[in-house]
PQR file of N, CA, C, O and H, with PARSE charges and radii, in Angstrom:
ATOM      1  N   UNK A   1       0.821  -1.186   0.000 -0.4000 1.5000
ATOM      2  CA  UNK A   1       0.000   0.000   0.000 -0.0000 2.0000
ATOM      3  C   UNK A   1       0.868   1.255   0.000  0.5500 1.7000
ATOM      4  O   UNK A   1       2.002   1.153   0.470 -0.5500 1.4000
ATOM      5  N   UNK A   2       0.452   2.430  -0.480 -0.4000 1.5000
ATOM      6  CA  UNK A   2       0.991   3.747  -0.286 -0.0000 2.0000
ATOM      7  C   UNK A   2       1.419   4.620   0.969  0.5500 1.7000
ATOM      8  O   UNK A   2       0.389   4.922   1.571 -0.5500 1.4000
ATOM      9  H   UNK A   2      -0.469   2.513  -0.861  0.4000 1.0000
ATOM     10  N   UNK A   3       1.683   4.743   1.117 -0.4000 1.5000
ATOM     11  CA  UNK A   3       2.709   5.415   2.622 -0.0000 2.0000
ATOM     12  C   UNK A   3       2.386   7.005   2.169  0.5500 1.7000
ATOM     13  O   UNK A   3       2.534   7.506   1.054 -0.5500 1.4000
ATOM     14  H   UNK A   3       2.520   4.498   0.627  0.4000 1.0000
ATOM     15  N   UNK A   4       1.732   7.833   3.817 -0.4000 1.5000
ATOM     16  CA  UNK A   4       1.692   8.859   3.705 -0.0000 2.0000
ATOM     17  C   UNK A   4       2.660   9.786   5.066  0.5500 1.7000
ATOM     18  O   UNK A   4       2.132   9.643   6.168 -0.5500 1.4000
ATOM     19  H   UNK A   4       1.611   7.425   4.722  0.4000 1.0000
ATOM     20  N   UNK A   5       3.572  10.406   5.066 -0.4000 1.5000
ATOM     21  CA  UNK A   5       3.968  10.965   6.287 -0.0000 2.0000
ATOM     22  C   UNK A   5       3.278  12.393   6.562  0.5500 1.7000
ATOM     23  O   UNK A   5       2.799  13.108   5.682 -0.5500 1.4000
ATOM     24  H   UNK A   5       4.001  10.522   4.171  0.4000 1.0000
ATOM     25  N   UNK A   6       3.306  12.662   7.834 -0.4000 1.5000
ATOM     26  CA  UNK A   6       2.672  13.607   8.549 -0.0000 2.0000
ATOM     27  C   UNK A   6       3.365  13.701   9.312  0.5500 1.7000
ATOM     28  O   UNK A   6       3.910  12.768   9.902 -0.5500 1.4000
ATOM     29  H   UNK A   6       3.695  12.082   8.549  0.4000 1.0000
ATOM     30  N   UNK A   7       3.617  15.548   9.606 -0.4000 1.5000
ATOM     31  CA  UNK A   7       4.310  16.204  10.687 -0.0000 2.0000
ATOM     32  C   UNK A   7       3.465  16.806  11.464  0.5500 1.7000
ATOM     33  O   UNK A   7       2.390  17.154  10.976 -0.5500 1.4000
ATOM     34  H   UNK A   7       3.174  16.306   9.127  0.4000 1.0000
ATOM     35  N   UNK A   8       3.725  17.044  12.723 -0.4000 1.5000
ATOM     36  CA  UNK A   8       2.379  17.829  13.538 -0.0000 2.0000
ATOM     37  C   UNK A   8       3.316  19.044  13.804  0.5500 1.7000
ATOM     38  O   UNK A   8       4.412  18.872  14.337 -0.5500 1.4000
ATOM     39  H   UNK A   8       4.598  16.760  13.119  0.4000 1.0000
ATOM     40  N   UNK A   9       2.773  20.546  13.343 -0.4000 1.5000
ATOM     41  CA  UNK A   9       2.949  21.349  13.379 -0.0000 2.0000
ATOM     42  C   UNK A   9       2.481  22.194  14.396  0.5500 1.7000
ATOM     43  O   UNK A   9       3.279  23.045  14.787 -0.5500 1.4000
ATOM     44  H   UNK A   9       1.883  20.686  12.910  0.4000 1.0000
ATOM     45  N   UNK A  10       1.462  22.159  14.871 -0.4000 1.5000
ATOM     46  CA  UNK A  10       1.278  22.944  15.796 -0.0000 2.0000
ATOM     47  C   UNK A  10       0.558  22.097  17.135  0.5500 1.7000
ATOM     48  O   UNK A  10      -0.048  21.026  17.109 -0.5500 1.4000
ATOM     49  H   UNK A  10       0.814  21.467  14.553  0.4000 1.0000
ATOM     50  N   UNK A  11       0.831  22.902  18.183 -0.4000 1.5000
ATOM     51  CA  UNK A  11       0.229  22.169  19.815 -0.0000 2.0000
ATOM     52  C   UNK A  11      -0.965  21.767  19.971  0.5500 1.7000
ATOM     53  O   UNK A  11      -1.695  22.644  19.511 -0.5500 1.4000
ATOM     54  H   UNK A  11       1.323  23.772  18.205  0.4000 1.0000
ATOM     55  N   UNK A  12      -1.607  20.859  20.397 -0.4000 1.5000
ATOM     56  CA  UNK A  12      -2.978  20.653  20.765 -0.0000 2.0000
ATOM     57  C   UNK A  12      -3.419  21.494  21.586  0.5500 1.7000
ATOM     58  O   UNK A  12      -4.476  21.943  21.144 -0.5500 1.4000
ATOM     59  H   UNK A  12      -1.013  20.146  20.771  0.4000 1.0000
ATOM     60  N   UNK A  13      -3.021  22.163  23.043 -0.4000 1.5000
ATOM     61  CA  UNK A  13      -2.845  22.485  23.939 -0.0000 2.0000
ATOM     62  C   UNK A  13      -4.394  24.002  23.541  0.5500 1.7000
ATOM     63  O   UNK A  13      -4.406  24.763  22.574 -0.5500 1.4000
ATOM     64  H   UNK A  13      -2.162  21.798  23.402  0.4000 1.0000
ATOM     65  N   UNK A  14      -5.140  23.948  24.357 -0.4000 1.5000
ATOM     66  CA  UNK A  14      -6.584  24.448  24.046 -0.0000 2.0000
ATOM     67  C   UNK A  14      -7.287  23.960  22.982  0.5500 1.7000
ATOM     68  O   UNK A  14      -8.249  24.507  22.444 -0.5500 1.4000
ATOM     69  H   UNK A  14      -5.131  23.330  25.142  0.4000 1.0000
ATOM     70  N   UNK A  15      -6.764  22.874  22.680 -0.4000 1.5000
ATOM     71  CA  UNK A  15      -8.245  21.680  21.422 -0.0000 2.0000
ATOM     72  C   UNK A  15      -8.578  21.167  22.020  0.5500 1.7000
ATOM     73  O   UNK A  15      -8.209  20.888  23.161 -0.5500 1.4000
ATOM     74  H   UNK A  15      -5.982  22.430  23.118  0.4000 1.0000
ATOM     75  N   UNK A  16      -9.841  20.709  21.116 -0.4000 1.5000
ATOM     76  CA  UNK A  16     -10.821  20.079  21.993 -0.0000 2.0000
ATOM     77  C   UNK A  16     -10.477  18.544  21.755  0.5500 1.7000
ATOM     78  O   UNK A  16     -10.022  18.224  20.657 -0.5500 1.4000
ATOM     79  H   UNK A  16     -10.141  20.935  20.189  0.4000 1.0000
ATOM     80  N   UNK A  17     -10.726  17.335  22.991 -0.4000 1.5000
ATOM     81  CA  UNK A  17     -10.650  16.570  23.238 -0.0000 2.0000
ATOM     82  C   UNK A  17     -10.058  15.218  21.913  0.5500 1.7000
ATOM     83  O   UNK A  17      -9.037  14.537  21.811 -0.5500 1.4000
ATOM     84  H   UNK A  17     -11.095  17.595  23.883  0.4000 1.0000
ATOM     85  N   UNK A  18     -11.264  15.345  21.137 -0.4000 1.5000
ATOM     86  CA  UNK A  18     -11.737  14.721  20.313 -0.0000 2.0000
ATOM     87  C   UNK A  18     -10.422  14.875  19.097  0.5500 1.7000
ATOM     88  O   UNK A  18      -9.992  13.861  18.546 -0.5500 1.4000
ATOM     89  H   UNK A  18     -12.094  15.897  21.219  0.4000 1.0000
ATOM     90  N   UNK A  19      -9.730  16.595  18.693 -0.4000 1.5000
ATOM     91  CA  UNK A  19      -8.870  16.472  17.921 -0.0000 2.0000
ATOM     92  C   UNK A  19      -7.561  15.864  18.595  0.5500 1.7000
ATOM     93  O   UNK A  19      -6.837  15.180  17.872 -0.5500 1.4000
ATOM     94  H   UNK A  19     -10.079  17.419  19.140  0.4000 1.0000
ATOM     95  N   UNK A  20      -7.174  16.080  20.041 -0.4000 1.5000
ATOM     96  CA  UNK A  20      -5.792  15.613  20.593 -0.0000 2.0000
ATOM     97  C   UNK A  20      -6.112  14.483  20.340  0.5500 1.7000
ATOM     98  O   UNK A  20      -5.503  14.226  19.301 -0.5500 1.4000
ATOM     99  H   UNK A  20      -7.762  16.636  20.627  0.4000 1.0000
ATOM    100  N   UNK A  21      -6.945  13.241  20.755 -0.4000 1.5000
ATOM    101  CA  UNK A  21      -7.094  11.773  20.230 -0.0000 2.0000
ATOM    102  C   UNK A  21      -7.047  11.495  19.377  0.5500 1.7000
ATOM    103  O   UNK A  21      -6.785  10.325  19.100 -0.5500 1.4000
ATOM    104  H   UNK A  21      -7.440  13.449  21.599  0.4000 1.0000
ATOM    105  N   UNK A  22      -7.370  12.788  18.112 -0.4000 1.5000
ATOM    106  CA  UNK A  22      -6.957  12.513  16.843 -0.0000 2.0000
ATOM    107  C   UNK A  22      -5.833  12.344  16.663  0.5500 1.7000
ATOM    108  O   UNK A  22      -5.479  11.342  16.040 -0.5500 1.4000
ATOM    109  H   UNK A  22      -7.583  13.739  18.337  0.4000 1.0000
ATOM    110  N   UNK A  23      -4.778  13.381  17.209 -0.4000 1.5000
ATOM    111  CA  UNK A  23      -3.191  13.218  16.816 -0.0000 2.0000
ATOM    112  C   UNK A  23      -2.972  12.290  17.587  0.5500 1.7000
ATOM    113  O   UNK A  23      -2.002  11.777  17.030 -0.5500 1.4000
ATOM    114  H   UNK A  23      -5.065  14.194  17.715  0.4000 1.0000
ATOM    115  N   UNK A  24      -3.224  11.506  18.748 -0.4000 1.5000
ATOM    116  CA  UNK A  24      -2.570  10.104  19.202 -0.0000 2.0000
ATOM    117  C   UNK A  24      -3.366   9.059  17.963  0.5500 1.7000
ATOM    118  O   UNK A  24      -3.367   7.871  18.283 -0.5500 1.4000
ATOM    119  H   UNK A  24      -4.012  11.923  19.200  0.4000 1.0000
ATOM    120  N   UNK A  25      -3.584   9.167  17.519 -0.4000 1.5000
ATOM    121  CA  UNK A  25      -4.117   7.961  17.231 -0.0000 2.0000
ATOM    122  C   UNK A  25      -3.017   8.170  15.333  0.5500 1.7000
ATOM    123  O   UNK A  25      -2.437   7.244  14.765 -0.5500 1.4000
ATOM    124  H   UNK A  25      -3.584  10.133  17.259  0.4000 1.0000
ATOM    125  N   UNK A  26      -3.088   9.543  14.878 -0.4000 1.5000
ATOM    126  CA  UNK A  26      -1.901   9.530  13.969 -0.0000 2.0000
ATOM    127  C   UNK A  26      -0.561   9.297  14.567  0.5500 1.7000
ATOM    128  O   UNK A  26       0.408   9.696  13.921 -0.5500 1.4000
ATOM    129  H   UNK A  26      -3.559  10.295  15.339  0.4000 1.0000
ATOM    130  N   UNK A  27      -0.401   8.811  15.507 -0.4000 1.5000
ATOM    131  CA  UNK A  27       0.896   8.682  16.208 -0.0000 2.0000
ATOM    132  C   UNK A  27       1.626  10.175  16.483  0.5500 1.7000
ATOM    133  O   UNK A  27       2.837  10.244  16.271 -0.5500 1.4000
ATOM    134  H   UNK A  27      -1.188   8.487  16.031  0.4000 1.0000
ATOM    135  N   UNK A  28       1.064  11.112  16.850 -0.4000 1.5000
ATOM    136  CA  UNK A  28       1.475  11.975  16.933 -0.0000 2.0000
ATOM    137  C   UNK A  28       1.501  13.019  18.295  0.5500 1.7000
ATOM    138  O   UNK A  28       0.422  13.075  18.886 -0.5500 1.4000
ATOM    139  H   UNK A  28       0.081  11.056  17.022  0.4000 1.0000
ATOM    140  N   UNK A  29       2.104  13.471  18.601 -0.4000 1.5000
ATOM    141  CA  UNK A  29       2.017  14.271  20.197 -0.0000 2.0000
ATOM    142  C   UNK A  29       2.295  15.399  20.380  0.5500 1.7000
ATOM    143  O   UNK A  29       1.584  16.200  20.988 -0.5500 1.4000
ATOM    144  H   UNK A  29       2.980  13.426  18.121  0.4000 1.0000
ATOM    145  N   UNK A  30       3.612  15.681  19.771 -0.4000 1.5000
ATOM    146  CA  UNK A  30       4.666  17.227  20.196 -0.0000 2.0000
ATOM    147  C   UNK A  30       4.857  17.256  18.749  0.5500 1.7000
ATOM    148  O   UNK A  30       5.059  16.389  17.898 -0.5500 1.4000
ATOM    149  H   UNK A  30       4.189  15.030  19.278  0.4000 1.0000
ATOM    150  N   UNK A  31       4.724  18.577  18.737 -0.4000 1.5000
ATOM    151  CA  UNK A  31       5.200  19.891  17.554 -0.0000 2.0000
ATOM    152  C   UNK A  31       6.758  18.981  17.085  0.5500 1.7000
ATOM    153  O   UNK A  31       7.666  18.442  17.718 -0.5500 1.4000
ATOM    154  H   UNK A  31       4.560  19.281  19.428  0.4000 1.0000
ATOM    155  N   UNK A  32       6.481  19.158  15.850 -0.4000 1.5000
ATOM    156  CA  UNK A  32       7.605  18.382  15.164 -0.0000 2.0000
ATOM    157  C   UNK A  32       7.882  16.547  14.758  0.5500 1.7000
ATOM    158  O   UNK A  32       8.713  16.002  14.032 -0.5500 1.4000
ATOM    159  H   UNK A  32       5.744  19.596  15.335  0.4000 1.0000
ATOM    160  N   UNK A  33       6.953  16.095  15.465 -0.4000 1.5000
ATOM    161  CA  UNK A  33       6.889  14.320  15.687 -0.0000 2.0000
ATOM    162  C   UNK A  33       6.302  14.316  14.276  0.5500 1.7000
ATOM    163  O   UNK A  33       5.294  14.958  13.982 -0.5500 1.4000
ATOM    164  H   UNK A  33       6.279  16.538  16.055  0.4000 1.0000
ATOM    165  N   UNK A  34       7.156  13.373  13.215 -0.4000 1.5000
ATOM    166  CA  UNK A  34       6.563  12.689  11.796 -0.0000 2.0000
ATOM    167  C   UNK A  34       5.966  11.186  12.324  0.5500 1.7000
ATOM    168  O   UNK A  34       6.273  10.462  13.271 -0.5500 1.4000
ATOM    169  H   UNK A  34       7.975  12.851  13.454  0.4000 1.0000
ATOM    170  N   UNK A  35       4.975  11.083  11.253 -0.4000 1.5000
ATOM    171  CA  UNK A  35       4.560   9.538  11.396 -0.0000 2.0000
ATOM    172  C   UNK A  35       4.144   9.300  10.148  0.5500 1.7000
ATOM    173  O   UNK A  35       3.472  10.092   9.488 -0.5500 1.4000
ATOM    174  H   UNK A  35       4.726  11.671  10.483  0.4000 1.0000
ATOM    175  N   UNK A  36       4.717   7.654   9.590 -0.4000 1.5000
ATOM    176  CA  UNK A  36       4.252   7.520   8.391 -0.0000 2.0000
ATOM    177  C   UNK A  36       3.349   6.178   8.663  0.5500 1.7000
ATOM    178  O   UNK A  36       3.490   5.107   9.253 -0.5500 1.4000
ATOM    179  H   UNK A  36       5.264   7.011  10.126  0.4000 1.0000
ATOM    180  N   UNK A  37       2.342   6.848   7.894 -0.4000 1.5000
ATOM    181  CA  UNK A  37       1.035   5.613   7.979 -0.0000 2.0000
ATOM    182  C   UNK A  37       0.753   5.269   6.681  0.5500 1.7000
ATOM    183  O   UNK A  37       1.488   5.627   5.760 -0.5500 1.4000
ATOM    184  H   UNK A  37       2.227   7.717   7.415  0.4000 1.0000
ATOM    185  N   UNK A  38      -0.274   4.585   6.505 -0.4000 1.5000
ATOM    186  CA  UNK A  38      -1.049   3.250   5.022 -0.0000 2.0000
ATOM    187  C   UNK A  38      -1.831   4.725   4.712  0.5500 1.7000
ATOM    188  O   UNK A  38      -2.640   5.297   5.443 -0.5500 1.4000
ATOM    189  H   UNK A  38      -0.871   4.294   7.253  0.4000 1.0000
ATOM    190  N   UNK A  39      -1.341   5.133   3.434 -0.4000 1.5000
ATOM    191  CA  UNK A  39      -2.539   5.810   3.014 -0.0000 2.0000
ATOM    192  C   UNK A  39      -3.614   5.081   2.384  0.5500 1.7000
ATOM    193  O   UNK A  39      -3.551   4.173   1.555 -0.5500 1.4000
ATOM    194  H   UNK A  39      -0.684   4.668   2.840  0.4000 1.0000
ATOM    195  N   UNK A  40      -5.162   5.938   3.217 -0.4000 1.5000
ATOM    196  CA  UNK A  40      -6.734   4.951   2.988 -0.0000 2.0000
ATOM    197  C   UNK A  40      -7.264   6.265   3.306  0.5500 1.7000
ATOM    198  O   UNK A  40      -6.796   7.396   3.444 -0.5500 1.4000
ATOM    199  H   UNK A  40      -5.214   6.675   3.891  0.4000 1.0000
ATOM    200  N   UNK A  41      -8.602   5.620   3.386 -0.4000 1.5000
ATOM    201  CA  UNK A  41      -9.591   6.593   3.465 -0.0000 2.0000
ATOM    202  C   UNK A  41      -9.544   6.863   5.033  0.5500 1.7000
ATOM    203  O   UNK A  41      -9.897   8.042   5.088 -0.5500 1.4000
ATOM    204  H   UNK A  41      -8.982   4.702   3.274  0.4000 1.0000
ATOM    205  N   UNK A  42      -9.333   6.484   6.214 -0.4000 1.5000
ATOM    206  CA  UNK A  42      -9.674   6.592   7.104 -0.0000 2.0000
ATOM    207  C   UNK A  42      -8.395   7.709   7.949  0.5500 1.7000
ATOM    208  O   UNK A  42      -8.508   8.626   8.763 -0.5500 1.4000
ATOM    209  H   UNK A  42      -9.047   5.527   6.169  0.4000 1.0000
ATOM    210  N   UNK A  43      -7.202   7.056   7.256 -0.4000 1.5000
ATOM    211  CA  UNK A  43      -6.034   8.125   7.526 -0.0000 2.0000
ATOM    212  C   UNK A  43      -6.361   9.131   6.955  0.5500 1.7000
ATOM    213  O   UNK A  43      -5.911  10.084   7.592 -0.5500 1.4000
ATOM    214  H   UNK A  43      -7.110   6.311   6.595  0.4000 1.0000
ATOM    215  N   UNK A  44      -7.029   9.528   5.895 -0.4000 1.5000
ATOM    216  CA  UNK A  44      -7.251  10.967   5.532 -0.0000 2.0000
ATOM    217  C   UNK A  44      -7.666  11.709   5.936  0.5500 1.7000
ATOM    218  O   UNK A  44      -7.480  12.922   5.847 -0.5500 1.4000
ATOM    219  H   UNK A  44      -7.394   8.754   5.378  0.4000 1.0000
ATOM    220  N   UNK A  45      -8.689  10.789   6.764 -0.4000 1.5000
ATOM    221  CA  UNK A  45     -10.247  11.573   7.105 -0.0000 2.0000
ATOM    222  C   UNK A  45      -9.369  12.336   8.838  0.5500 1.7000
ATOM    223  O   UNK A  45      -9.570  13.500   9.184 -0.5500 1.4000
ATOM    224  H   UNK A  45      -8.840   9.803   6.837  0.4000 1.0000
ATOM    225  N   UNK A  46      -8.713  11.625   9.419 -0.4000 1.5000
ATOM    226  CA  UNK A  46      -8.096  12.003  10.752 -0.0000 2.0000
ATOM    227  C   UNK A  46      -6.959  13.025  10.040  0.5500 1.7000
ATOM    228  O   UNK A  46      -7.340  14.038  10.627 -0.5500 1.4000
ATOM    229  H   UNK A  46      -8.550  10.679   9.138  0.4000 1.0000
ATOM    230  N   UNK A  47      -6.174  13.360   9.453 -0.4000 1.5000
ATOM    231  CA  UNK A  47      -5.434  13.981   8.689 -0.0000 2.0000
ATOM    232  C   UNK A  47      -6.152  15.549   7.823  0.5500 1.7000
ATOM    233  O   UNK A  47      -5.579  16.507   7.304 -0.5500 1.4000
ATOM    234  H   UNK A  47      -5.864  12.537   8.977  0.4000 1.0000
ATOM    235  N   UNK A  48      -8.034  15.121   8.037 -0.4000 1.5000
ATOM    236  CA  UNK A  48      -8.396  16.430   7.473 -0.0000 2.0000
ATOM    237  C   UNK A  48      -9.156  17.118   8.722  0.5500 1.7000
ATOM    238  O   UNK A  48      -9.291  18.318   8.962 -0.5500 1.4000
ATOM    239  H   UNK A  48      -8.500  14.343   8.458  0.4000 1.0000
ATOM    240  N   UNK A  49      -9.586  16.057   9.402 -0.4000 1.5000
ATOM    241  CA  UNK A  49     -10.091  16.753  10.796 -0.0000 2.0000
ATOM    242  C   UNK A  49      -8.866  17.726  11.493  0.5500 1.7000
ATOM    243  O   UNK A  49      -9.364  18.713  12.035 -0.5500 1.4000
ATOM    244  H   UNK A  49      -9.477  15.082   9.207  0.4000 1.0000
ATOM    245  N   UNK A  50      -7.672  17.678  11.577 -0.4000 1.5000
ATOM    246  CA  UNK A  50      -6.558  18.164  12.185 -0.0000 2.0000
ATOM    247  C   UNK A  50      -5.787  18.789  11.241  0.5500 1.7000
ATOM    248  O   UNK A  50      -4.731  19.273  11.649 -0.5500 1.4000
ATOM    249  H   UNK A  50      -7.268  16.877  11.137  0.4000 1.0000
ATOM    250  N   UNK A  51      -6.076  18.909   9.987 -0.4000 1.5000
ATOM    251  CA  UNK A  51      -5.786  19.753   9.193 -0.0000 2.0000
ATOM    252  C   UNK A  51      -4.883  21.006   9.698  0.5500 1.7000
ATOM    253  O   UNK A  51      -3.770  21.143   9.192 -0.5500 1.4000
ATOM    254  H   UNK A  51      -6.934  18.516   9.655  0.4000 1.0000
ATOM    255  N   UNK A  52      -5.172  21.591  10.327 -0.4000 1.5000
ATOM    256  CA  UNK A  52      -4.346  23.134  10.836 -0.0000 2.0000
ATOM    257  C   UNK A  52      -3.650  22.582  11.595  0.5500 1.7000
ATOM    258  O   UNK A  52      -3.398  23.698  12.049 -0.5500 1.4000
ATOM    259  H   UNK A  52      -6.076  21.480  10.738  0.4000 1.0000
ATOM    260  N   UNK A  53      -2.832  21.667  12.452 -0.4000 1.5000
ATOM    261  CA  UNK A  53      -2.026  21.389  13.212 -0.0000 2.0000
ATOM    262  C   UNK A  53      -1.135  20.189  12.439  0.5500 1.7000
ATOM    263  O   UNK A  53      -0.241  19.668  13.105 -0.5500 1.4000
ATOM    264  H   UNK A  53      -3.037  20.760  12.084  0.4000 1.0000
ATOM    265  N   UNK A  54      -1.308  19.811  11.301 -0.4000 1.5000
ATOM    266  CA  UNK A  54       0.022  18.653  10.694 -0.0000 2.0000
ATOM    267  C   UNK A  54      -0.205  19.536   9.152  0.5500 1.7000
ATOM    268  O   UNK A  54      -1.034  20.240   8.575 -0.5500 1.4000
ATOM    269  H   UNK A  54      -2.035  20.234  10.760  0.4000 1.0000
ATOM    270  N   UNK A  55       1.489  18.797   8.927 -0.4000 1.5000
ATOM    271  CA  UNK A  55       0.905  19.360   7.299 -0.0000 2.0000
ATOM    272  C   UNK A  55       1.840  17.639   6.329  0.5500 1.7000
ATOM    273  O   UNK A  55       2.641  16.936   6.945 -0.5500 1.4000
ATOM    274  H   UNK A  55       2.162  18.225   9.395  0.4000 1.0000
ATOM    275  N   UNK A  56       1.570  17.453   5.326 -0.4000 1.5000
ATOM    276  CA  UNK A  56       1.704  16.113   4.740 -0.0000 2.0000
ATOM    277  C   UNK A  56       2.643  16.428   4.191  0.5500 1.7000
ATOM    278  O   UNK A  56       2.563  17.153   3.199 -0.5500 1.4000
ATOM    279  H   UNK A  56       0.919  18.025   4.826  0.4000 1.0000
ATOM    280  N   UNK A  57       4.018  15.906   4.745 -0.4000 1.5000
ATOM    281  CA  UNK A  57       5.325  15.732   3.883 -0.0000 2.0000
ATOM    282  C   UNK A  57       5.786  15.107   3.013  0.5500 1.7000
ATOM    283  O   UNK A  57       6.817  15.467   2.446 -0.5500 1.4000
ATOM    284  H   UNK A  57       4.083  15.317   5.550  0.4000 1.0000
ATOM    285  N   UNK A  58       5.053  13.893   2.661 -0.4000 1.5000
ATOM    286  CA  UNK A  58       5.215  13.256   1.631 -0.0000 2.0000
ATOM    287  C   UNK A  58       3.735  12.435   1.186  0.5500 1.7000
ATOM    288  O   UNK A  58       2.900  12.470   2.090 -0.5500 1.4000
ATOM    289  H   UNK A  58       4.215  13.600   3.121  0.4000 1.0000
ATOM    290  N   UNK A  59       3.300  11.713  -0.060 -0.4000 1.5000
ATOM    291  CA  UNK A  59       2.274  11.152  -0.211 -0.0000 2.0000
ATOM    292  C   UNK A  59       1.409  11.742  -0.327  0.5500 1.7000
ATOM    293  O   UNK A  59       0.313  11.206  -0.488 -0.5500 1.4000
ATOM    294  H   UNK A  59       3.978  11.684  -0.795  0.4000 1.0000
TER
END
């Protein structure tokens, strides 16, 4: 399958609940952490909800 990486760019820190579980669940935590996942439909969809805090470095 296709490989997509993601950097998290900006802090969770005053989001709401629902997006910080978003970035754990992209493997993601602190400003600067990449994670490369299976690009699908379901990684996208967490990748567009959090949109303003990662941006897609590759894929």
């Amino acid at each position: 399958m296709a490989k997509v990486t993601v950097r998290q760019t900006a802090s969770p820190i005053r989001r709401k609940k629902d997006q910080r579980a978003t970035l754990v669940g992209l493997g993601l935590n602190r400003v600067g952490r990449v994670s490369t996942l299976e690009d699908n439909a379901s990684v996208r969809g967490m990748i567009a909800k959090v949109a303003h805090m990662v941006e897609v470095v590759e894929g």
